[in-house]
Backbone atoms as SQL, in Angstrom:
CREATE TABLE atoms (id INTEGER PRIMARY KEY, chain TEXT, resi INTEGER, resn TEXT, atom TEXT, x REAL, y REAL, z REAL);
INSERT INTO atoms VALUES
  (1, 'A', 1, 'UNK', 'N', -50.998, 62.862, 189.326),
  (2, 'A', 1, 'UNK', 'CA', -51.308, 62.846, 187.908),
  (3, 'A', 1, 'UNK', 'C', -50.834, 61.524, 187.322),
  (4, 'A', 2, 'UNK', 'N', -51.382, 61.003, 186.457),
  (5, 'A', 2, 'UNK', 'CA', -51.203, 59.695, 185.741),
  (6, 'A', 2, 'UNK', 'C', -50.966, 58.509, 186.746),
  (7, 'A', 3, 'UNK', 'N', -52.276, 58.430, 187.620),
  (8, 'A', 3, 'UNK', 'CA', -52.037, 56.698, 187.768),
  (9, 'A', 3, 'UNK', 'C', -51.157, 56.755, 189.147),
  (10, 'A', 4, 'UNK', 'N', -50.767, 57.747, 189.682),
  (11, 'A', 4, 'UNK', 'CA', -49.617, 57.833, 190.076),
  (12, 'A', 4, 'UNK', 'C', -48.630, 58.408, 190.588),
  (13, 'A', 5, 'UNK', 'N', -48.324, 57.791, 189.321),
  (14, 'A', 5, 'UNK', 'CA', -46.954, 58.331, 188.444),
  (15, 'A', 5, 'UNK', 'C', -46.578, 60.013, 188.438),
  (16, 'A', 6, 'UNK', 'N', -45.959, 60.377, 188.306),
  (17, 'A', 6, 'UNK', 'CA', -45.076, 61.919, 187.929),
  (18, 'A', 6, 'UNK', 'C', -44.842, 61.579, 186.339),
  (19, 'A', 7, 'UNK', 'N', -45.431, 62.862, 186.093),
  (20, 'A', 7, 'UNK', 'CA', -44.308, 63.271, 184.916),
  (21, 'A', 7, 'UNK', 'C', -44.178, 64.633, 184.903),
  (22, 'A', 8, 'UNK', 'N', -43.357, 65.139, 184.479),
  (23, 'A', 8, 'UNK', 'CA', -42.925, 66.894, 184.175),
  (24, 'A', 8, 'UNK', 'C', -42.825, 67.552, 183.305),
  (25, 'A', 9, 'UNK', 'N', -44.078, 68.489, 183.040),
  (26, 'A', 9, 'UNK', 'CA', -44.273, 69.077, 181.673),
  (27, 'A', 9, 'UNK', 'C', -43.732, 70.553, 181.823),
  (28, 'A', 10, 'UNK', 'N', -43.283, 70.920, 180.638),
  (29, 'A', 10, 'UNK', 'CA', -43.070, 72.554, 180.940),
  (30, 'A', 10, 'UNK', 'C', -44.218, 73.216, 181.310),
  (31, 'A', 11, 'UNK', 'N', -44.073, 74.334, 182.000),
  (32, 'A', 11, 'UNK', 'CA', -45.456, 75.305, 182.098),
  (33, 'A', 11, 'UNK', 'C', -46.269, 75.636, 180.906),
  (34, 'A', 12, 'UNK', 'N', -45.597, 76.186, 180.295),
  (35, 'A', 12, 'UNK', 'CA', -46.215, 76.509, 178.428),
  (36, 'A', 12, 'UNK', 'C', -47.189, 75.784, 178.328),
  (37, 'A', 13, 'UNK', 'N', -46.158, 74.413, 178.095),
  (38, 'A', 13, 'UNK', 'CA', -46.888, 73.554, 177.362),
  (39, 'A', 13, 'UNK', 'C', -47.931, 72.272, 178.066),
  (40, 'A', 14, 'UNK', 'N', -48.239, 73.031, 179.418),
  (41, 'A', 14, 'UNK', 'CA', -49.398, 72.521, 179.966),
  (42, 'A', 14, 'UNK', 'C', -50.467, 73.686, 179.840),
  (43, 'A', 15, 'UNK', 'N', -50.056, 74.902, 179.736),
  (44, 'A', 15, 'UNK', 'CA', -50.980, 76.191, 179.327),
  (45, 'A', 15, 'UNK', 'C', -51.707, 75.905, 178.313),
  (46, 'A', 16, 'UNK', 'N', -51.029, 75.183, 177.429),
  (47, 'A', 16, 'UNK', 'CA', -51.467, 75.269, 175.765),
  (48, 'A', 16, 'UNK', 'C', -52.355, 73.501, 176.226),
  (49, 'A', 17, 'UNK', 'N', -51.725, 72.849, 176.911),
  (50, 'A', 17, 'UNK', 'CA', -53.214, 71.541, 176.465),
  (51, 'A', 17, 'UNK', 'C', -54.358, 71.734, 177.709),
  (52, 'A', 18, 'UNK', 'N', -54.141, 72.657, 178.382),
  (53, 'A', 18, 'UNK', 'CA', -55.674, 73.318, 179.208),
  (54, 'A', 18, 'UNK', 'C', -56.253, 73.794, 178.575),
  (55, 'A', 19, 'UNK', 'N', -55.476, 75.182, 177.677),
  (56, 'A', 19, 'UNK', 'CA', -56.823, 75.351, 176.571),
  (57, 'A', 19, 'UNK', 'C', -56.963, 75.028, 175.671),
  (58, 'A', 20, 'UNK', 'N', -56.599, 74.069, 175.085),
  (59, 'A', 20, 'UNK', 'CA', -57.238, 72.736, 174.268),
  (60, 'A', 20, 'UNK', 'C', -58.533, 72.045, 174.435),
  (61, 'A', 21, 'UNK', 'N', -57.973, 71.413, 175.575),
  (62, 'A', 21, 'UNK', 'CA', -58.770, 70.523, 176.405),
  (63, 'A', 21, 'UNK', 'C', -59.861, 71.059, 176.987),
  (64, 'A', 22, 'UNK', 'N', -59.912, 72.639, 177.355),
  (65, 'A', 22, 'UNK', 'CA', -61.136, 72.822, 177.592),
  (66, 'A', 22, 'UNK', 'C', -62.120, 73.299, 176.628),
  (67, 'A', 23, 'UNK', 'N', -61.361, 73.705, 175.393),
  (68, 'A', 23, 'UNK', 'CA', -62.513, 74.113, 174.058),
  (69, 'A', 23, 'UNK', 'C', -62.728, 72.927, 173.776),
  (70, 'A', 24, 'UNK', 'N', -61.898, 71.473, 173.919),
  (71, 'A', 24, 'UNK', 'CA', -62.848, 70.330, 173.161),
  (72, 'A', 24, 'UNK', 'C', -63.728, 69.823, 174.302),
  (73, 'A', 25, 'UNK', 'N', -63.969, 70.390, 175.438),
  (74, 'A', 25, 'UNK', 'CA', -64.705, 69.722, 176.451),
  (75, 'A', 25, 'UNK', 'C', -64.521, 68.634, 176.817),
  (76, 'A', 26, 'UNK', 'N', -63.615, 68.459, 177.631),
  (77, 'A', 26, 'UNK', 'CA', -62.558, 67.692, 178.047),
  (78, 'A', 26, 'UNK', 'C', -63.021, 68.051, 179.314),
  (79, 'A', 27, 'UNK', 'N', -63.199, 66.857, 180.818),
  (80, 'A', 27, 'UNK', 'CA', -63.438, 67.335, 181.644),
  (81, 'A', 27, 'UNK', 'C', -61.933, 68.061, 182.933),
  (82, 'A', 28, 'UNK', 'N', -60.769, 67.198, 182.635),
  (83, 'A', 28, 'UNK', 'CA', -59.572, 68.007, 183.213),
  (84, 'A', 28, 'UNK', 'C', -58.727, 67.780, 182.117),
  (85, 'A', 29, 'UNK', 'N', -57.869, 68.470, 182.221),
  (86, 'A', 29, 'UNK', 'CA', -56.314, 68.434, 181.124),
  (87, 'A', 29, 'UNK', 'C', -55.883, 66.434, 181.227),
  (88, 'A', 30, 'UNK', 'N', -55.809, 66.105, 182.313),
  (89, 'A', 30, 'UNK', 'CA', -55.024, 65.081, 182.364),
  (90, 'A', 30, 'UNK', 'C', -56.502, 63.974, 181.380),
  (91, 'A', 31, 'UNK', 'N', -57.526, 64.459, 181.554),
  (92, 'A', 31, 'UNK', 'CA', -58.216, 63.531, 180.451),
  (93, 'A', 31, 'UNK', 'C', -57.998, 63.412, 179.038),
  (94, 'A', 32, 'UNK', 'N', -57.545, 64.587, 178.667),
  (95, 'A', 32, 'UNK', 'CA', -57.381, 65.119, 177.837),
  (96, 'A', 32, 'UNK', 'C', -56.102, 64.443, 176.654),
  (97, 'A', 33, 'UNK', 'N', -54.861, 64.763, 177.976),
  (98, 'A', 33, 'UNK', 'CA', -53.888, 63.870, 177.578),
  (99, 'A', 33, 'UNK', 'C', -53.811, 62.650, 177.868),
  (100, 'A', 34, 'UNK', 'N', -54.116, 61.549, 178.529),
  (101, 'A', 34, 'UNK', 'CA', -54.386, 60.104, 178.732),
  (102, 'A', 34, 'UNK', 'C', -54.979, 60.135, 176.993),
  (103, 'A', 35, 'UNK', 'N', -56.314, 60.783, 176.225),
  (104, 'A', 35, 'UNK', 'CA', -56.583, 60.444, 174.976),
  (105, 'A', 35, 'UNK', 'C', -55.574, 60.405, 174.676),
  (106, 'A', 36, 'UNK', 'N', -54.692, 61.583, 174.446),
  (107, 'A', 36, 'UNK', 'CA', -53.512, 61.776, 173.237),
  (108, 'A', 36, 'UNK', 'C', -53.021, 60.360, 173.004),
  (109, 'A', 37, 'UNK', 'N', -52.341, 60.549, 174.466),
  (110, 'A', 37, 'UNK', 'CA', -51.487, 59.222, 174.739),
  (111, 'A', 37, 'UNK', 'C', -52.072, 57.647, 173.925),
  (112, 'A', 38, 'UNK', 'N', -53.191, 57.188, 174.812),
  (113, 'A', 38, 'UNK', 'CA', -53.859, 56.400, 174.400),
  (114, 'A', 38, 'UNK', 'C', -53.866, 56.090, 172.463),
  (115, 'A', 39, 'UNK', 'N', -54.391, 57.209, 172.024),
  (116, 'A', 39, 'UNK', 'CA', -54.184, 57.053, 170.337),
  (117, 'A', 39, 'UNK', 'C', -52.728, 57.070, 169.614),
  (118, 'A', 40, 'UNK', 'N', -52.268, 58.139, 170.274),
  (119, 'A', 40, 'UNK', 'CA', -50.619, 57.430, 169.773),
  (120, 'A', 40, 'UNK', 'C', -50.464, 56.195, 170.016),
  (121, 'A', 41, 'UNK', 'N', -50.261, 55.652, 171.315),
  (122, 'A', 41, 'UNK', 'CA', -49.894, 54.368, 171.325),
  (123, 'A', 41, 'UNK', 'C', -50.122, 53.660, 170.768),
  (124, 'A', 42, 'UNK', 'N', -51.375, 53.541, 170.087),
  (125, 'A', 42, 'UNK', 'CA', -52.448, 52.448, 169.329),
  (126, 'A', 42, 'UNK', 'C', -51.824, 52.238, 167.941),
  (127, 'A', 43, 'UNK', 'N', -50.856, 53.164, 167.460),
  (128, 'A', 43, 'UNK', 'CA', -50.432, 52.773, 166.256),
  (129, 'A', 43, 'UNK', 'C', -48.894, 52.040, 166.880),
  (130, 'A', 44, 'UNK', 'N', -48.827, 51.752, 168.269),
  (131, 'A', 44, 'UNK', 'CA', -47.480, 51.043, 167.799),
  (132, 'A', 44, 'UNK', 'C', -47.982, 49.411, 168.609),
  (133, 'A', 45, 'UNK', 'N', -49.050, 49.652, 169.241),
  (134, 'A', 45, 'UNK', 'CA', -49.234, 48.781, 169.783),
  (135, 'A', 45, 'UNK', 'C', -49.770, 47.489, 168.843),
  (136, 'A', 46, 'UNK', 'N', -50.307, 47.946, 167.657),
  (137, 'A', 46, 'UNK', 'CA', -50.794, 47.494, 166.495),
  (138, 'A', 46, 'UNK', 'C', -49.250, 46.492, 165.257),
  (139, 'A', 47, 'UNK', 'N', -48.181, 46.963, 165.726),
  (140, 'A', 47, 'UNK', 'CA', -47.206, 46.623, 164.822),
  (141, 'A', 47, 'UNK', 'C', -47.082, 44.748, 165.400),
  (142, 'A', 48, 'UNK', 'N', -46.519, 44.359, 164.582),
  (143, 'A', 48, 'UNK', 'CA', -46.006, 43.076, 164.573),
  (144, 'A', 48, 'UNK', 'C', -44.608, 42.704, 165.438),
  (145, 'A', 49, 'UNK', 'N', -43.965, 43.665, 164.943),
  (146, 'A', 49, 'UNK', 'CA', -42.363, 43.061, 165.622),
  (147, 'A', 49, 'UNK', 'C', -42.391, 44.641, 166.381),
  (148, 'A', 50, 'UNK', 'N', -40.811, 44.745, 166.388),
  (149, 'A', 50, 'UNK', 'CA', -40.037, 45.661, 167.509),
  (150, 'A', 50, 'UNK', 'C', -39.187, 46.754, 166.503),
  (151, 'A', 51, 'UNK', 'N', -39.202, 45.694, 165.380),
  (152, 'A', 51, 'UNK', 'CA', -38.239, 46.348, 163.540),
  (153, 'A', 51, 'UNK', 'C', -39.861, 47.223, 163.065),
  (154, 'A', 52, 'UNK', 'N', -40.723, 47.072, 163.193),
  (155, 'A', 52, 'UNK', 'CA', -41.981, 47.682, 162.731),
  (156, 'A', 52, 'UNK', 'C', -42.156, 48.853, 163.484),
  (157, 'A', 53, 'UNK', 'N', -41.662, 48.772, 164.864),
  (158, 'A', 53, 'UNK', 'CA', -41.900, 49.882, 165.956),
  (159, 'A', 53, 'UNK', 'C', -40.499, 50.588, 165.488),
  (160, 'A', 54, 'UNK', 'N', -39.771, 50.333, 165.433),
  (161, 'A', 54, 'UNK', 'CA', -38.551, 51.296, 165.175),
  (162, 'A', 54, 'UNK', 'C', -38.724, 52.064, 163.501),
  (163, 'A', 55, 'UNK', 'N', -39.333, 51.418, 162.876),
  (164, 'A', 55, 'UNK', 'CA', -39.263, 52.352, 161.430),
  (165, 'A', 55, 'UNK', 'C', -40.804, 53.094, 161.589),
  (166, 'A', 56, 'UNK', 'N', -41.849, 52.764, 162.616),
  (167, 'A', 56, 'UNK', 'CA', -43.054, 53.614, 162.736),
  (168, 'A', 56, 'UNK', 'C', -42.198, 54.880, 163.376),
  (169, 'A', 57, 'UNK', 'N', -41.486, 54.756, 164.008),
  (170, 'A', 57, 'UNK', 'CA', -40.654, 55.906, 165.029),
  (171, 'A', 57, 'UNK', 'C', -39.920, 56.727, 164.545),
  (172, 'A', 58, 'UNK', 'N', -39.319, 56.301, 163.228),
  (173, 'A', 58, 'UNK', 'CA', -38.143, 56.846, 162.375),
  (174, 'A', 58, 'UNK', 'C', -39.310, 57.319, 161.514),
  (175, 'A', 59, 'UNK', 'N', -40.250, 57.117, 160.924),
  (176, 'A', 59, 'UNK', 'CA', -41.433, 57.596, 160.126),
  (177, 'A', 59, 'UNK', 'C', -41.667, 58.851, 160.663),
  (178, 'A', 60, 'UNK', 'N', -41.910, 59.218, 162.385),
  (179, 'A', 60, 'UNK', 'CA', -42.554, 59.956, 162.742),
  (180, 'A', 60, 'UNK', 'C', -41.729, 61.421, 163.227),
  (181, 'A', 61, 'UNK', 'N', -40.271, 60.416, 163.175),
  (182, 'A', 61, 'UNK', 'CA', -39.138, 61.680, 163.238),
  (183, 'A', 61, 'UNK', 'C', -39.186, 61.632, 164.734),
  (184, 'A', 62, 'UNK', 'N', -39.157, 60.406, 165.469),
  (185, 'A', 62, 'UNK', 'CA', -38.823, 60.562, 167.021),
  (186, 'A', 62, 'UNK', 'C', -37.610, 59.645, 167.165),
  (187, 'A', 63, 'UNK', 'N', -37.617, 59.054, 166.394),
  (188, 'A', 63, 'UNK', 'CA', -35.446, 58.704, 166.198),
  (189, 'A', 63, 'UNK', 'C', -34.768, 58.345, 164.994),
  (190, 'A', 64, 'UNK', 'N', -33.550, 58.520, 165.277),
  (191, 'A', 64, 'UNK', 'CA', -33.265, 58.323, 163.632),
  (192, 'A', 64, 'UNK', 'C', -31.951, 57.049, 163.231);
């Protein structure tokens, strides 16, 4: 999965983006999430500095 790479999701919460991913017609889960991924990123990849990425992050409540 990913390229690769490992990553480790809880069970749940790979339950819950299969059936996501398959009501939006999504052809596997991992397509599914590569989008997610992909569009999150795009708002930090878009910032100017590293001070822009840290207050987009503190905005979003992923650090404080």
């Amino acid at each position: 999965m990913f390229g690769g790479g490992k990553v480790k999701l809880d069970k749940d919460l790979i339950a819950r983006l299969k059936k996501v991913s398959d009501t939006a017609g999504y052809a596997t889960v991992e397509e599914f999430i590569t989008h997610i991924l992909e569009k999150e990123l795009q708002q930090f990849e878009d910032a100017e500095s590293d001070e822009d990425i840290k207050n987009k992050l503190r905005g979003l409540g992923y650090i404080s």
